[in-house]
N, C-alpha and C positions, 0 to 999 in steps of 0.2 A: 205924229206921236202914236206909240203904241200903247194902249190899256197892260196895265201887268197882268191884269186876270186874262187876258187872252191866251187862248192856247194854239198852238201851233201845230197844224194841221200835221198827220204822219209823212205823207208825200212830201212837205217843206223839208222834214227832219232827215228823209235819206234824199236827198235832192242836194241837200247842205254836203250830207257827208261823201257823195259821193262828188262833191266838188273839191273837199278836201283831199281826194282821194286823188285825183287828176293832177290837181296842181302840186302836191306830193310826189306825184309819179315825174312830171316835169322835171318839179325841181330835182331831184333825185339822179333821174335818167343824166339829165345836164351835166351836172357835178359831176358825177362820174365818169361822162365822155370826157369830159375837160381833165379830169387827172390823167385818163385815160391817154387824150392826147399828149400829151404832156409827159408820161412815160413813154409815149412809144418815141418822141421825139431825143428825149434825153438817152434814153439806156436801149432802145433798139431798132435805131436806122429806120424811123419811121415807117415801120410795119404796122398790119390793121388789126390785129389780132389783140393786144391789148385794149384799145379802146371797143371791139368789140366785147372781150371779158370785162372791163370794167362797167357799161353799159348794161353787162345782164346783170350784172350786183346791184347794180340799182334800180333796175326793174325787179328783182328778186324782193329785193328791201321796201317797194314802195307795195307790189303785191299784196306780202306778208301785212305790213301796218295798215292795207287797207281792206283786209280780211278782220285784221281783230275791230276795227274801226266800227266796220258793218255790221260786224256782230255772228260773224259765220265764225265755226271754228274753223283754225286752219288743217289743213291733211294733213296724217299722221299716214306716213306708208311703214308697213308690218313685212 
């Protein structure tokens, strides 16, 4: 059992998030290859090119929410 007055150490707290941040980017990546294939299958003669763009969307996507996550701002290009 844990004490509620306990506090939790900073290391645990990005250690946490940056598990969230992995298993986010997995799940993410996946889902994406999986549509990915899945279009390339249906609508283009099983070419590699879709499931590689779908793939970087959801690496783009898991990125991005594991930047705000961490607490960094995300780039702004000017």
């Amino acid at each position: 059992m844990t004490d509620s007055n306990a506090t939790i150490a900073p290391e645990e707290i990005l250690a946490r998030k940056w598990d969230r941040c992995i298993s986010n980017l997995v799940i993410k990546v996946g889902a994406a290859a999986s549509v990915g294939v899945v279009t390339s299958v249906l609508l283009f003669r099983k070419r590699t090119w879709p499931v590689a763009l779908s793939s970087g969307f959801g690496l783009g996507m898991a990125y991005e929410q594991c930047q705000r996550q961490v607490g960094r701002p995300p780039a702004v290009f000017s």
